[in-house]
mmCIF file of the C-alpha atoms, coordinates in Angstrom:
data_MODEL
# 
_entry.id   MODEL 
# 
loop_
_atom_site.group_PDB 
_atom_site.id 
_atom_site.type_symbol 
_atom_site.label_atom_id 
_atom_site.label_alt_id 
_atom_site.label_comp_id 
_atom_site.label_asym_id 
_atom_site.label_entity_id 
_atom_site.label_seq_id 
_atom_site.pdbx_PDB_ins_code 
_atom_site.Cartn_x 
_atom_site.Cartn_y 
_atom_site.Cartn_z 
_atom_site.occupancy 
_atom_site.B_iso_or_equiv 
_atom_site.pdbx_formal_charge 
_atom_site.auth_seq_id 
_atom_site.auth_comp_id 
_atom_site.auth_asym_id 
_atom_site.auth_atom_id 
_atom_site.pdbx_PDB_model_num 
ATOM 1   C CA . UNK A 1 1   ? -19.797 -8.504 -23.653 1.00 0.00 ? 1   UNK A CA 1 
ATOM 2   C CA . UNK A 1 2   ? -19.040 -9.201 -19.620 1.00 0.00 ? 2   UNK A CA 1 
ATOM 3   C CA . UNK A 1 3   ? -15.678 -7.252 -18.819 1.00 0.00 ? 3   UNK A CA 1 
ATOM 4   C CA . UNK A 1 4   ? -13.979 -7.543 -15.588 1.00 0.00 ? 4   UNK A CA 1 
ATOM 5   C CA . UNK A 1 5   ? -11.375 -4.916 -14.110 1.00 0.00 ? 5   UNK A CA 1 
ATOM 6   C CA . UNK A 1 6   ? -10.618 -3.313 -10.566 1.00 0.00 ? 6   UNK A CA 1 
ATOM 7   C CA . UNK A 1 7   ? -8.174  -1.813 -8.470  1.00 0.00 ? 7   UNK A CA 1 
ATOM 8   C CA . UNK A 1 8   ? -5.730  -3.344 -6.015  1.00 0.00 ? 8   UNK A CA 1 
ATOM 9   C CA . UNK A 1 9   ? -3.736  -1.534 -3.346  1.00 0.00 ? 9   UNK A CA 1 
ATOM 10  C CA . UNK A 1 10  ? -1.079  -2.227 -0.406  1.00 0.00 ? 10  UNK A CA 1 
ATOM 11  C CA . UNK A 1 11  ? 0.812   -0.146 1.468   1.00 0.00 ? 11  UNK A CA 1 
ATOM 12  C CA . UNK A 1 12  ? 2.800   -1.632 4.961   1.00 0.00 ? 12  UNK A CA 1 
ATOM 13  C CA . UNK A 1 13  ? 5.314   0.713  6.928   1.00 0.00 ? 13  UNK A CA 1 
ATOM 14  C CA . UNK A 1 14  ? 6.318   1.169  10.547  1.00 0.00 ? 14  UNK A CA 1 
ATOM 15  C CA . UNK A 1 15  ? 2.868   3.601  11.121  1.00 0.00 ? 15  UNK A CA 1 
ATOM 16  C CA . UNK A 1 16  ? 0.369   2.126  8.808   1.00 0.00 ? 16  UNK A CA 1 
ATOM 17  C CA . UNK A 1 17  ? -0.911  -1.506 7.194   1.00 0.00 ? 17  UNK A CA 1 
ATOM 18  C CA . UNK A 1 18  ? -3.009  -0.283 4.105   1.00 0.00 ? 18  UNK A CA 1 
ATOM 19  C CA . UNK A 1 19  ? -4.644  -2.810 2.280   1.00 0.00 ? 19  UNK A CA 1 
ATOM 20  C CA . UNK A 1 20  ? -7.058  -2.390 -0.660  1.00 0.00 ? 20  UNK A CA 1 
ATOM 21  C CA . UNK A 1 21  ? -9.212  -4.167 -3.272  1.00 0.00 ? 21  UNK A CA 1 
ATOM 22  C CA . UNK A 1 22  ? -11.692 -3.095 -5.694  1.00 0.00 ? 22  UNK A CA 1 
ATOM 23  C CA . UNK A 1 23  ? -13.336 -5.512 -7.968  1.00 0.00 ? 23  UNK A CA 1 
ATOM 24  C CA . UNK A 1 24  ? -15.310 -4.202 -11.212 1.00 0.00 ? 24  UNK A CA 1 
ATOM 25  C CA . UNK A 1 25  ? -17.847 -5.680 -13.614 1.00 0.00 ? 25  UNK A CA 1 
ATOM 26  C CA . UNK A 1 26  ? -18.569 -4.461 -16.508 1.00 0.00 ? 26  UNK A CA 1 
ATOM 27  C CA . UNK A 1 27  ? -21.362 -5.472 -19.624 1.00 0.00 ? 27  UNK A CA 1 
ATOM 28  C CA . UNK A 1 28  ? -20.318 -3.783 -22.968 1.00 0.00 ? 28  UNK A CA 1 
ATOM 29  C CA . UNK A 1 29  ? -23.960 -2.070 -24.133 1.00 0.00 ? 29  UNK A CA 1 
ATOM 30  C CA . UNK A 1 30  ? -22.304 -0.922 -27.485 1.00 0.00 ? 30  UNK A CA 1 
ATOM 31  C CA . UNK A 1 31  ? -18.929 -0.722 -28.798 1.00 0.00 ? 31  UNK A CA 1 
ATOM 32  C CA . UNK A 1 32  ? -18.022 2.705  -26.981 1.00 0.00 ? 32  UNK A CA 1 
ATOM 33  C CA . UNK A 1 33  ? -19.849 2.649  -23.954 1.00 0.00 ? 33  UNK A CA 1 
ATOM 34  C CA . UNK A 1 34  ? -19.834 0.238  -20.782 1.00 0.00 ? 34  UNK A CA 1 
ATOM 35  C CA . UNK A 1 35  ? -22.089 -0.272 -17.485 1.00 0.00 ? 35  UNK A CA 1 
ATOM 36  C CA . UNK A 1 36  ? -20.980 -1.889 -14.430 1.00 0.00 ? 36  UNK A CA 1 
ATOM 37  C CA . UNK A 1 37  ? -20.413 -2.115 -10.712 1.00 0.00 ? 37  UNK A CA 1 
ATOM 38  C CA . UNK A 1 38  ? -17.509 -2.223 -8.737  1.00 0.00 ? 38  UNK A CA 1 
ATOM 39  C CA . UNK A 1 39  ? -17.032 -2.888 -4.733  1.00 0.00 ? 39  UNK A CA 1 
ATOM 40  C CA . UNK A 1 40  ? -14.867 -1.698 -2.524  1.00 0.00 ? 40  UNK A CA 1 
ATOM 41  C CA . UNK A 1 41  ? -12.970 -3.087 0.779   1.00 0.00 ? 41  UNK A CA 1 
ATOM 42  C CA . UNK A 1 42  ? -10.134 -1.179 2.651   1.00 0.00 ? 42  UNK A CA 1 
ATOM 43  C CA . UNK A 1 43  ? -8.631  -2.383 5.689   1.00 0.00 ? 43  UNK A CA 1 
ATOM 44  C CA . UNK A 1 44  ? -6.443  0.169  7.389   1.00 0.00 ? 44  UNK A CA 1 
ATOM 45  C CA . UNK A 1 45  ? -3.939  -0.814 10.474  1.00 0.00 ? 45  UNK A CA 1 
ATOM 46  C CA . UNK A 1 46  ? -3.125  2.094  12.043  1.00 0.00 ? 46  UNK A CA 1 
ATOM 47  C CA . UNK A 1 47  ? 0.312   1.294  14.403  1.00 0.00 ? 47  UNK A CA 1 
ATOM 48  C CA . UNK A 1 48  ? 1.135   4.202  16.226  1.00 0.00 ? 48  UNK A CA 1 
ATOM 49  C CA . UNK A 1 49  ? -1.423  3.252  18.829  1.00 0.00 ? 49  UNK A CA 1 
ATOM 50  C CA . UNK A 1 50  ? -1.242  1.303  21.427  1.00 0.00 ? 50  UNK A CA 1 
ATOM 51  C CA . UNK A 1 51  ? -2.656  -1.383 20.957  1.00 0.00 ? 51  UNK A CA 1 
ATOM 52  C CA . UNK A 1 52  ? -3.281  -0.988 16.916  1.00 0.00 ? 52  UNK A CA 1 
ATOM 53  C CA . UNK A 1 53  ? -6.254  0.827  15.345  1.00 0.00 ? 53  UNK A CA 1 
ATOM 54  C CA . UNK A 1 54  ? -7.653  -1.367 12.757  1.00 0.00 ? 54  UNK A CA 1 
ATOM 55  C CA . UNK A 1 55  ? -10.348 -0.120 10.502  1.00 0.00 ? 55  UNK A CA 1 
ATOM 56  C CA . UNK A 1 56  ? -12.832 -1.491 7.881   1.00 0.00 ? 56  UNK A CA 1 
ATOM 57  C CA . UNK A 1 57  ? -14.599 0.249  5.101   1.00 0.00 ? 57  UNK A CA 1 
ATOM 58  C CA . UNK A 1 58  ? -16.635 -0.958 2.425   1.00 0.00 ? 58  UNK A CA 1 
ATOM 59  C CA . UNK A 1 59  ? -18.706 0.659  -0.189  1.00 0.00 ? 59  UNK A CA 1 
ATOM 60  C CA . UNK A 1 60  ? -20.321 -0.047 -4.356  1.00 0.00 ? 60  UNK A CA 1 
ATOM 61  C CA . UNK A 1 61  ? -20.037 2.306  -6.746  1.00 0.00 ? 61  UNK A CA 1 
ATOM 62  C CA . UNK A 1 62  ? -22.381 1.491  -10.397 1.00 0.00 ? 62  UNK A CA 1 
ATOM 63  C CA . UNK A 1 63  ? -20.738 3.203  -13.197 1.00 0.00 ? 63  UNK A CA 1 
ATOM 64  C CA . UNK A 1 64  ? -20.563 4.274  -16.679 1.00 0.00 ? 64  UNK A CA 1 
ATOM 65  C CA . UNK A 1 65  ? -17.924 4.429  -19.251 1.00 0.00 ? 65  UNK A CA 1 
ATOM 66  C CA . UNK A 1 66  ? -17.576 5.720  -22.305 1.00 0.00 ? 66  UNK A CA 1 
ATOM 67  C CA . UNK A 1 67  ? -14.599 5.496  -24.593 1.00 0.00 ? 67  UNK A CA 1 
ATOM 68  C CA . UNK A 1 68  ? -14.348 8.722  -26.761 1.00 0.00 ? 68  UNK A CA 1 
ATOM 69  C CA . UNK A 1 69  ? -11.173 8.076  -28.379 1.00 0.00 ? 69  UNK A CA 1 
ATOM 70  C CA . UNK A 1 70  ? -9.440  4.771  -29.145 1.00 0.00 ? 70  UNK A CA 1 
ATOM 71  C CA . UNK A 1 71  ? -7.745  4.549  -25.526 1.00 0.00 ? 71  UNK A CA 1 
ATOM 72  C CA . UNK A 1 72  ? -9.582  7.631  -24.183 1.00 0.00 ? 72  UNK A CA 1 
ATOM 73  C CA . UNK A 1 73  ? -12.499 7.062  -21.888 1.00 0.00 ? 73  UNK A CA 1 
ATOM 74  C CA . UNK A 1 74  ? -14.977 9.667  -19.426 1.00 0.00 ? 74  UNK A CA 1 
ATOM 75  C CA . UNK A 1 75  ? -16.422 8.200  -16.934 1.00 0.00 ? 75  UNK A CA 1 
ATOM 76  C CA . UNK A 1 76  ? -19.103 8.697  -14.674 1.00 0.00 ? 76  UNK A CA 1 
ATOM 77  C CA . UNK A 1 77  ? -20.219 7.033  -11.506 1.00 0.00 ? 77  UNK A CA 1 
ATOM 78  C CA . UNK A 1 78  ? -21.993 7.417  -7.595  1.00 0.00 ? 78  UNK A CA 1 
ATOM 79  C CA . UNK A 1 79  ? -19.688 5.892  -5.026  1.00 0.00 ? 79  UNK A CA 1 
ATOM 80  C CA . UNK A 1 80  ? -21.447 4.962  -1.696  1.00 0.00 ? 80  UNK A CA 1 
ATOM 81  C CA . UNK A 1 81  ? -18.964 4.718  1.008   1.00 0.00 ? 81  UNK A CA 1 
ATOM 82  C CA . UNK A 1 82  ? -19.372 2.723  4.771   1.00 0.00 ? 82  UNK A CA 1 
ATOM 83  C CA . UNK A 1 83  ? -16.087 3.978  6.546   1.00 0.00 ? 83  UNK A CA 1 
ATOM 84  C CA . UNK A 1 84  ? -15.079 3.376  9.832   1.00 0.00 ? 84  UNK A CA 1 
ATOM 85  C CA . UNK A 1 85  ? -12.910 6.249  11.905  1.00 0.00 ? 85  UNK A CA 1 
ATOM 86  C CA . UNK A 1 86  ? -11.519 6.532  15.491  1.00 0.00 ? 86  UNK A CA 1 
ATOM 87  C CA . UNK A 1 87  ? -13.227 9.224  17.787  1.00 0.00 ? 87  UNK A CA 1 
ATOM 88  C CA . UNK A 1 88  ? -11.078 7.791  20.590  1.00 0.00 ? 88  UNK A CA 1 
ATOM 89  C CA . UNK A 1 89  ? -8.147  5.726  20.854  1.00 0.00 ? 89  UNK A CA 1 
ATOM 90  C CA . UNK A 1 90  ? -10.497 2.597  22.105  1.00 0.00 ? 90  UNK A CA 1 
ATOM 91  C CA . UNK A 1 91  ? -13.474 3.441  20.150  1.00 0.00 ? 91  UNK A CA 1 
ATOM 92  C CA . UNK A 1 92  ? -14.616 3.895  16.546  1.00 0.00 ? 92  UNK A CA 1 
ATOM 93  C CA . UNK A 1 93  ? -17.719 5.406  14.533  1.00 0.00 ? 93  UNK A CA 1 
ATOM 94  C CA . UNK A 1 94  ? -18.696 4.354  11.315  1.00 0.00 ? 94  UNK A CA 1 
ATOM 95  C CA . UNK A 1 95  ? -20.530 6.912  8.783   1.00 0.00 ? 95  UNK A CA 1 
ATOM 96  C CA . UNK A 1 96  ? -21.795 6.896  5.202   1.00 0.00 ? 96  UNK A CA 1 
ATOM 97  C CA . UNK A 1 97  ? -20.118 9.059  2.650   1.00 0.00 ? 97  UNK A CA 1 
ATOM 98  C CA . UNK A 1 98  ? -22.442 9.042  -1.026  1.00 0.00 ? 98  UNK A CA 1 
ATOM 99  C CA . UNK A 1 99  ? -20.287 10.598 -4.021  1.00 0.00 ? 99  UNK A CA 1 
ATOM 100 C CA . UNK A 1 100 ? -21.094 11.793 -7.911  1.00 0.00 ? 100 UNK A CA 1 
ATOM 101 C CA . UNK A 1 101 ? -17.856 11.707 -9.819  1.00 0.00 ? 101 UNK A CA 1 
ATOM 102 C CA . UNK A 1 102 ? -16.721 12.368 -12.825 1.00 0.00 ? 102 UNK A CA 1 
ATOM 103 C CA . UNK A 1 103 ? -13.688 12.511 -15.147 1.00 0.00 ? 103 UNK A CA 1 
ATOM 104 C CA . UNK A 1 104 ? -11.494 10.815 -17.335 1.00 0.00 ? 104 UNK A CA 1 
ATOM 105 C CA . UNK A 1 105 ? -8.804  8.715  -17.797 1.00 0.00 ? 105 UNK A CA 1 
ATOM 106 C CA . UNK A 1 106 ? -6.776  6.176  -20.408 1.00 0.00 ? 106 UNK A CA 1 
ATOM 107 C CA . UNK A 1 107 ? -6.326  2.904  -20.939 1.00 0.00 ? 107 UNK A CA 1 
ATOM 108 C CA . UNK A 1 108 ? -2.735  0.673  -22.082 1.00 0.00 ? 108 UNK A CA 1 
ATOM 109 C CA . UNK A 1 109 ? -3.002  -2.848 -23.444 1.00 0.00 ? 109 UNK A CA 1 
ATOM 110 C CA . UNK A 1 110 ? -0.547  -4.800 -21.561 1.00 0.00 ? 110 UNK A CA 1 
ATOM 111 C CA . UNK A 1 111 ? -1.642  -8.166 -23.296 1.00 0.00 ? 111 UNK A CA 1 
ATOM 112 C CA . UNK A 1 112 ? -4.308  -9.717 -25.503 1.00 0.00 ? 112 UNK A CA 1 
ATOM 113 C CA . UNK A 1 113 ? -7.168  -9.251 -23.140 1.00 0.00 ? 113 UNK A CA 1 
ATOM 114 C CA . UNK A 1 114 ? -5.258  -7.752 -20.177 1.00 0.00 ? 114 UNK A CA 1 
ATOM 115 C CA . UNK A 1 115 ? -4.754  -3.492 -19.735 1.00 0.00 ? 115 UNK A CA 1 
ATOM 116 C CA . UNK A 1 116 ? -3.488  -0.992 -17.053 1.00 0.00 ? 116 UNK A CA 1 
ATOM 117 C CA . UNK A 1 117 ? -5.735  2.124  -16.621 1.00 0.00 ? 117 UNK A CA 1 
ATOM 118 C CA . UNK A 1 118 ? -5.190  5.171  -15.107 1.00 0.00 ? 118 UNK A CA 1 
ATOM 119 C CA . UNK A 1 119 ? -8.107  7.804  -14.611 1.00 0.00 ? 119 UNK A CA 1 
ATOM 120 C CA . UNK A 1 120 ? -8.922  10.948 -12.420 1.00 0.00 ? 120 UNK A CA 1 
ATOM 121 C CA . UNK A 1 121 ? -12.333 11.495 -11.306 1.00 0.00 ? 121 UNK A CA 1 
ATOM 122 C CA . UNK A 1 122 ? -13.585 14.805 -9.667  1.00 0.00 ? 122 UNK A CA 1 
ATOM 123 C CA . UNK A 1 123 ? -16.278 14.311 -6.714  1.00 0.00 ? 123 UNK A CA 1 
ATOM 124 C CA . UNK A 1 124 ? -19.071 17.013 -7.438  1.00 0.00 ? 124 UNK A CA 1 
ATOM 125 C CA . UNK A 1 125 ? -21.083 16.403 -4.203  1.00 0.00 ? 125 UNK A CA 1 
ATOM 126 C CA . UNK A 1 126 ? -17.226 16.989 -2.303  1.00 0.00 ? 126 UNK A CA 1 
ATOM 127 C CA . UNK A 1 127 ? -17.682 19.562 0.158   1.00 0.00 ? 127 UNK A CA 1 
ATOM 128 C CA . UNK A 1 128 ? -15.027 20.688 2.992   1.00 0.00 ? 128 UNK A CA 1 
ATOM 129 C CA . UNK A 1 129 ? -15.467 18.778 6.045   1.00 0.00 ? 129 UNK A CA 1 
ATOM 130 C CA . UNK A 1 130 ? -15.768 20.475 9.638   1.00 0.00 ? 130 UNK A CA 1 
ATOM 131 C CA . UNK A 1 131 ? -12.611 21.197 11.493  1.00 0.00 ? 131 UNK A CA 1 
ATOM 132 C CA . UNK A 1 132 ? -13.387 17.946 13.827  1.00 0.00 ? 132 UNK A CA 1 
ATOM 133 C CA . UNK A 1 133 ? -14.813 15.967 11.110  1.00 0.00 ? 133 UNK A CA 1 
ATOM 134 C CA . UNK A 1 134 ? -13.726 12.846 9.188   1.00 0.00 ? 134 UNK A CA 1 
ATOM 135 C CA . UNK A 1 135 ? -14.415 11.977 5.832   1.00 0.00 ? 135 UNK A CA 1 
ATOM 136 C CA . UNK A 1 136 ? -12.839 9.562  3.473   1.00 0.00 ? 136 UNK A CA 1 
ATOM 137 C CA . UNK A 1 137 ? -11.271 11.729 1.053   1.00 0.00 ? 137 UNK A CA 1 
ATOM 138 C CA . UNK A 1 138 ? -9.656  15.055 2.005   1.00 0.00 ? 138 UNK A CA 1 
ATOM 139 C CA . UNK A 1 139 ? -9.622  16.183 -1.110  1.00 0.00 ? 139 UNK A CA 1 
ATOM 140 C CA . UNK A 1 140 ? -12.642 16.173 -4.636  1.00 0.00 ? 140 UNK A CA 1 
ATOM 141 C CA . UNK A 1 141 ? -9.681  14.486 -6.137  1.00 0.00 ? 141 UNK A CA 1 
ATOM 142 C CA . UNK A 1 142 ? -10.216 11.235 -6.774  1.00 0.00 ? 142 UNK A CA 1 
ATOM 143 C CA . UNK A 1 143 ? -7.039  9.304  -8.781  1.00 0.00 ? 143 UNK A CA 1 
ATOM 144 C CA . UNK A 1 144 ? -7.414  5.512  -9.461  1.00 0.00 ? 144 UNK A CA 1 
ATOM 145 C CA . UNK A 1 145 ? -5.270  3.059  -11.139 1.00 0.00 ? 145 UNK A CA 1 
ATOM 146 C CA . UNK A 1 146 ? -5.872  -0.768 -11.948 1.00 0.00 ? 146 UNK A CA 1 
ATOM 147 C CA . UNK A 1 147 ? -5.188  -3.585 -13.963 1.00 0.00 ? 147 UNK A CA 1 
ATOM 148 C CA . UNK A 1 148 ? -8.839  -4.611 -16.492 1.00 0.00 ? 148 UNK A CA 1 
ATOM 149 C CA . UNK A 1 149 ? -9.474  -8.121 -17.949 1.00 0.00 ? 149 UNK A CA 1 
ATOM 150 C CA . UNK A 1 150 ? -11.597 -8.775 -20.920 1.00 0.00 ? 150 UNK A CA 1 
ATOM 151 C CA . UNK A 1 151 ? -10.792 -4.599 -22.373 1.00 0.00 ? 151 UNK A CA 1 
ATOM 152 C CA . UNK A 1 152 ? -12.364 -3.208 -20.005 1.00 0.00 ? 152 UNK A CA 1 
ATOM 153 C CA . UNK A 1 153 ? -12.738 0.379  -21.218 1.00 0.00 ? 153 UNK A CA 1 
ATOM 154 C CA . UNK A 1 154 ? -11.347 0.460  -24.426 1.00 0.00 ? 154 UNK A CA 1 
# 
């Protein structure tokens, strides 16, 4: 009944280290529907300063997932966000972002137990930032991709 999944990113260029991982756990309440948490940790290296920008953010987002047909799921979850931005080239602020999202997505065995998903989730608390403001995401937008273990979703 205990399902594991989660999201892993990296990104490295000239500009920008990007470096992302998203654990999830799941517990199957019935055969269609799932409850679980996932965390978050994003490290960001930002280049083109001098010296580098490097920046933390960290969040949890509980969740709930129901599969509607065969590979099909919707999906509903809060995502509370710690993120870290620069307000000067030396200095950095950190804020908390809270999200409602909701969507969809599908799920592809790759093995017995093992499955790539792919979803889109729409942030309904998303409003458009200030002209001088930060925020995490610049758009309610919200795709995701990510390897499950255990069926995680389907």
């Amino acid at each position: 009944r205990i399902v594991f999944g989660g999201g892993f990113g990296l990104s490295f260029s000239s500009v920008q280290d990007f470096v992302s991982v998203s654990p999830q756990v799941g517990y199957r309440l019935t055969a269609k529907l799932i409850a679980g948490t996932g965390v978050t940790y994003r490290y960001t290296n930002y280049k083109y300063y001098k010296p580098s920008l490097k920046l933390n953010d960290y969040g949890v987002n509980p969740f709930l997932r129901f599969t509607v047909y065969r590979n099909i799921f919707i999906q509903t979850e809060y995502e509370y966000l710690n993120y870290e931005f620069p307000i000067t080239i030396n200095e950095t602020i950190r804020k908390d972002f809270n999200s409602v999202l909701a969507g969809g997505g599908f799920v592809q065995p790759i093995g017995q137990r093992v499955s790539f998903y792919l979803m889109a989730l729409y942030n309904l608390s998303y409003s458009d930032p200030d002209p001088n403001e930060y925020v995490p995401y610049n758009s309610p937008l919200v795709i995701r991709a990510g390897i499950n273990i255990g069926n995680l979703g389907f």
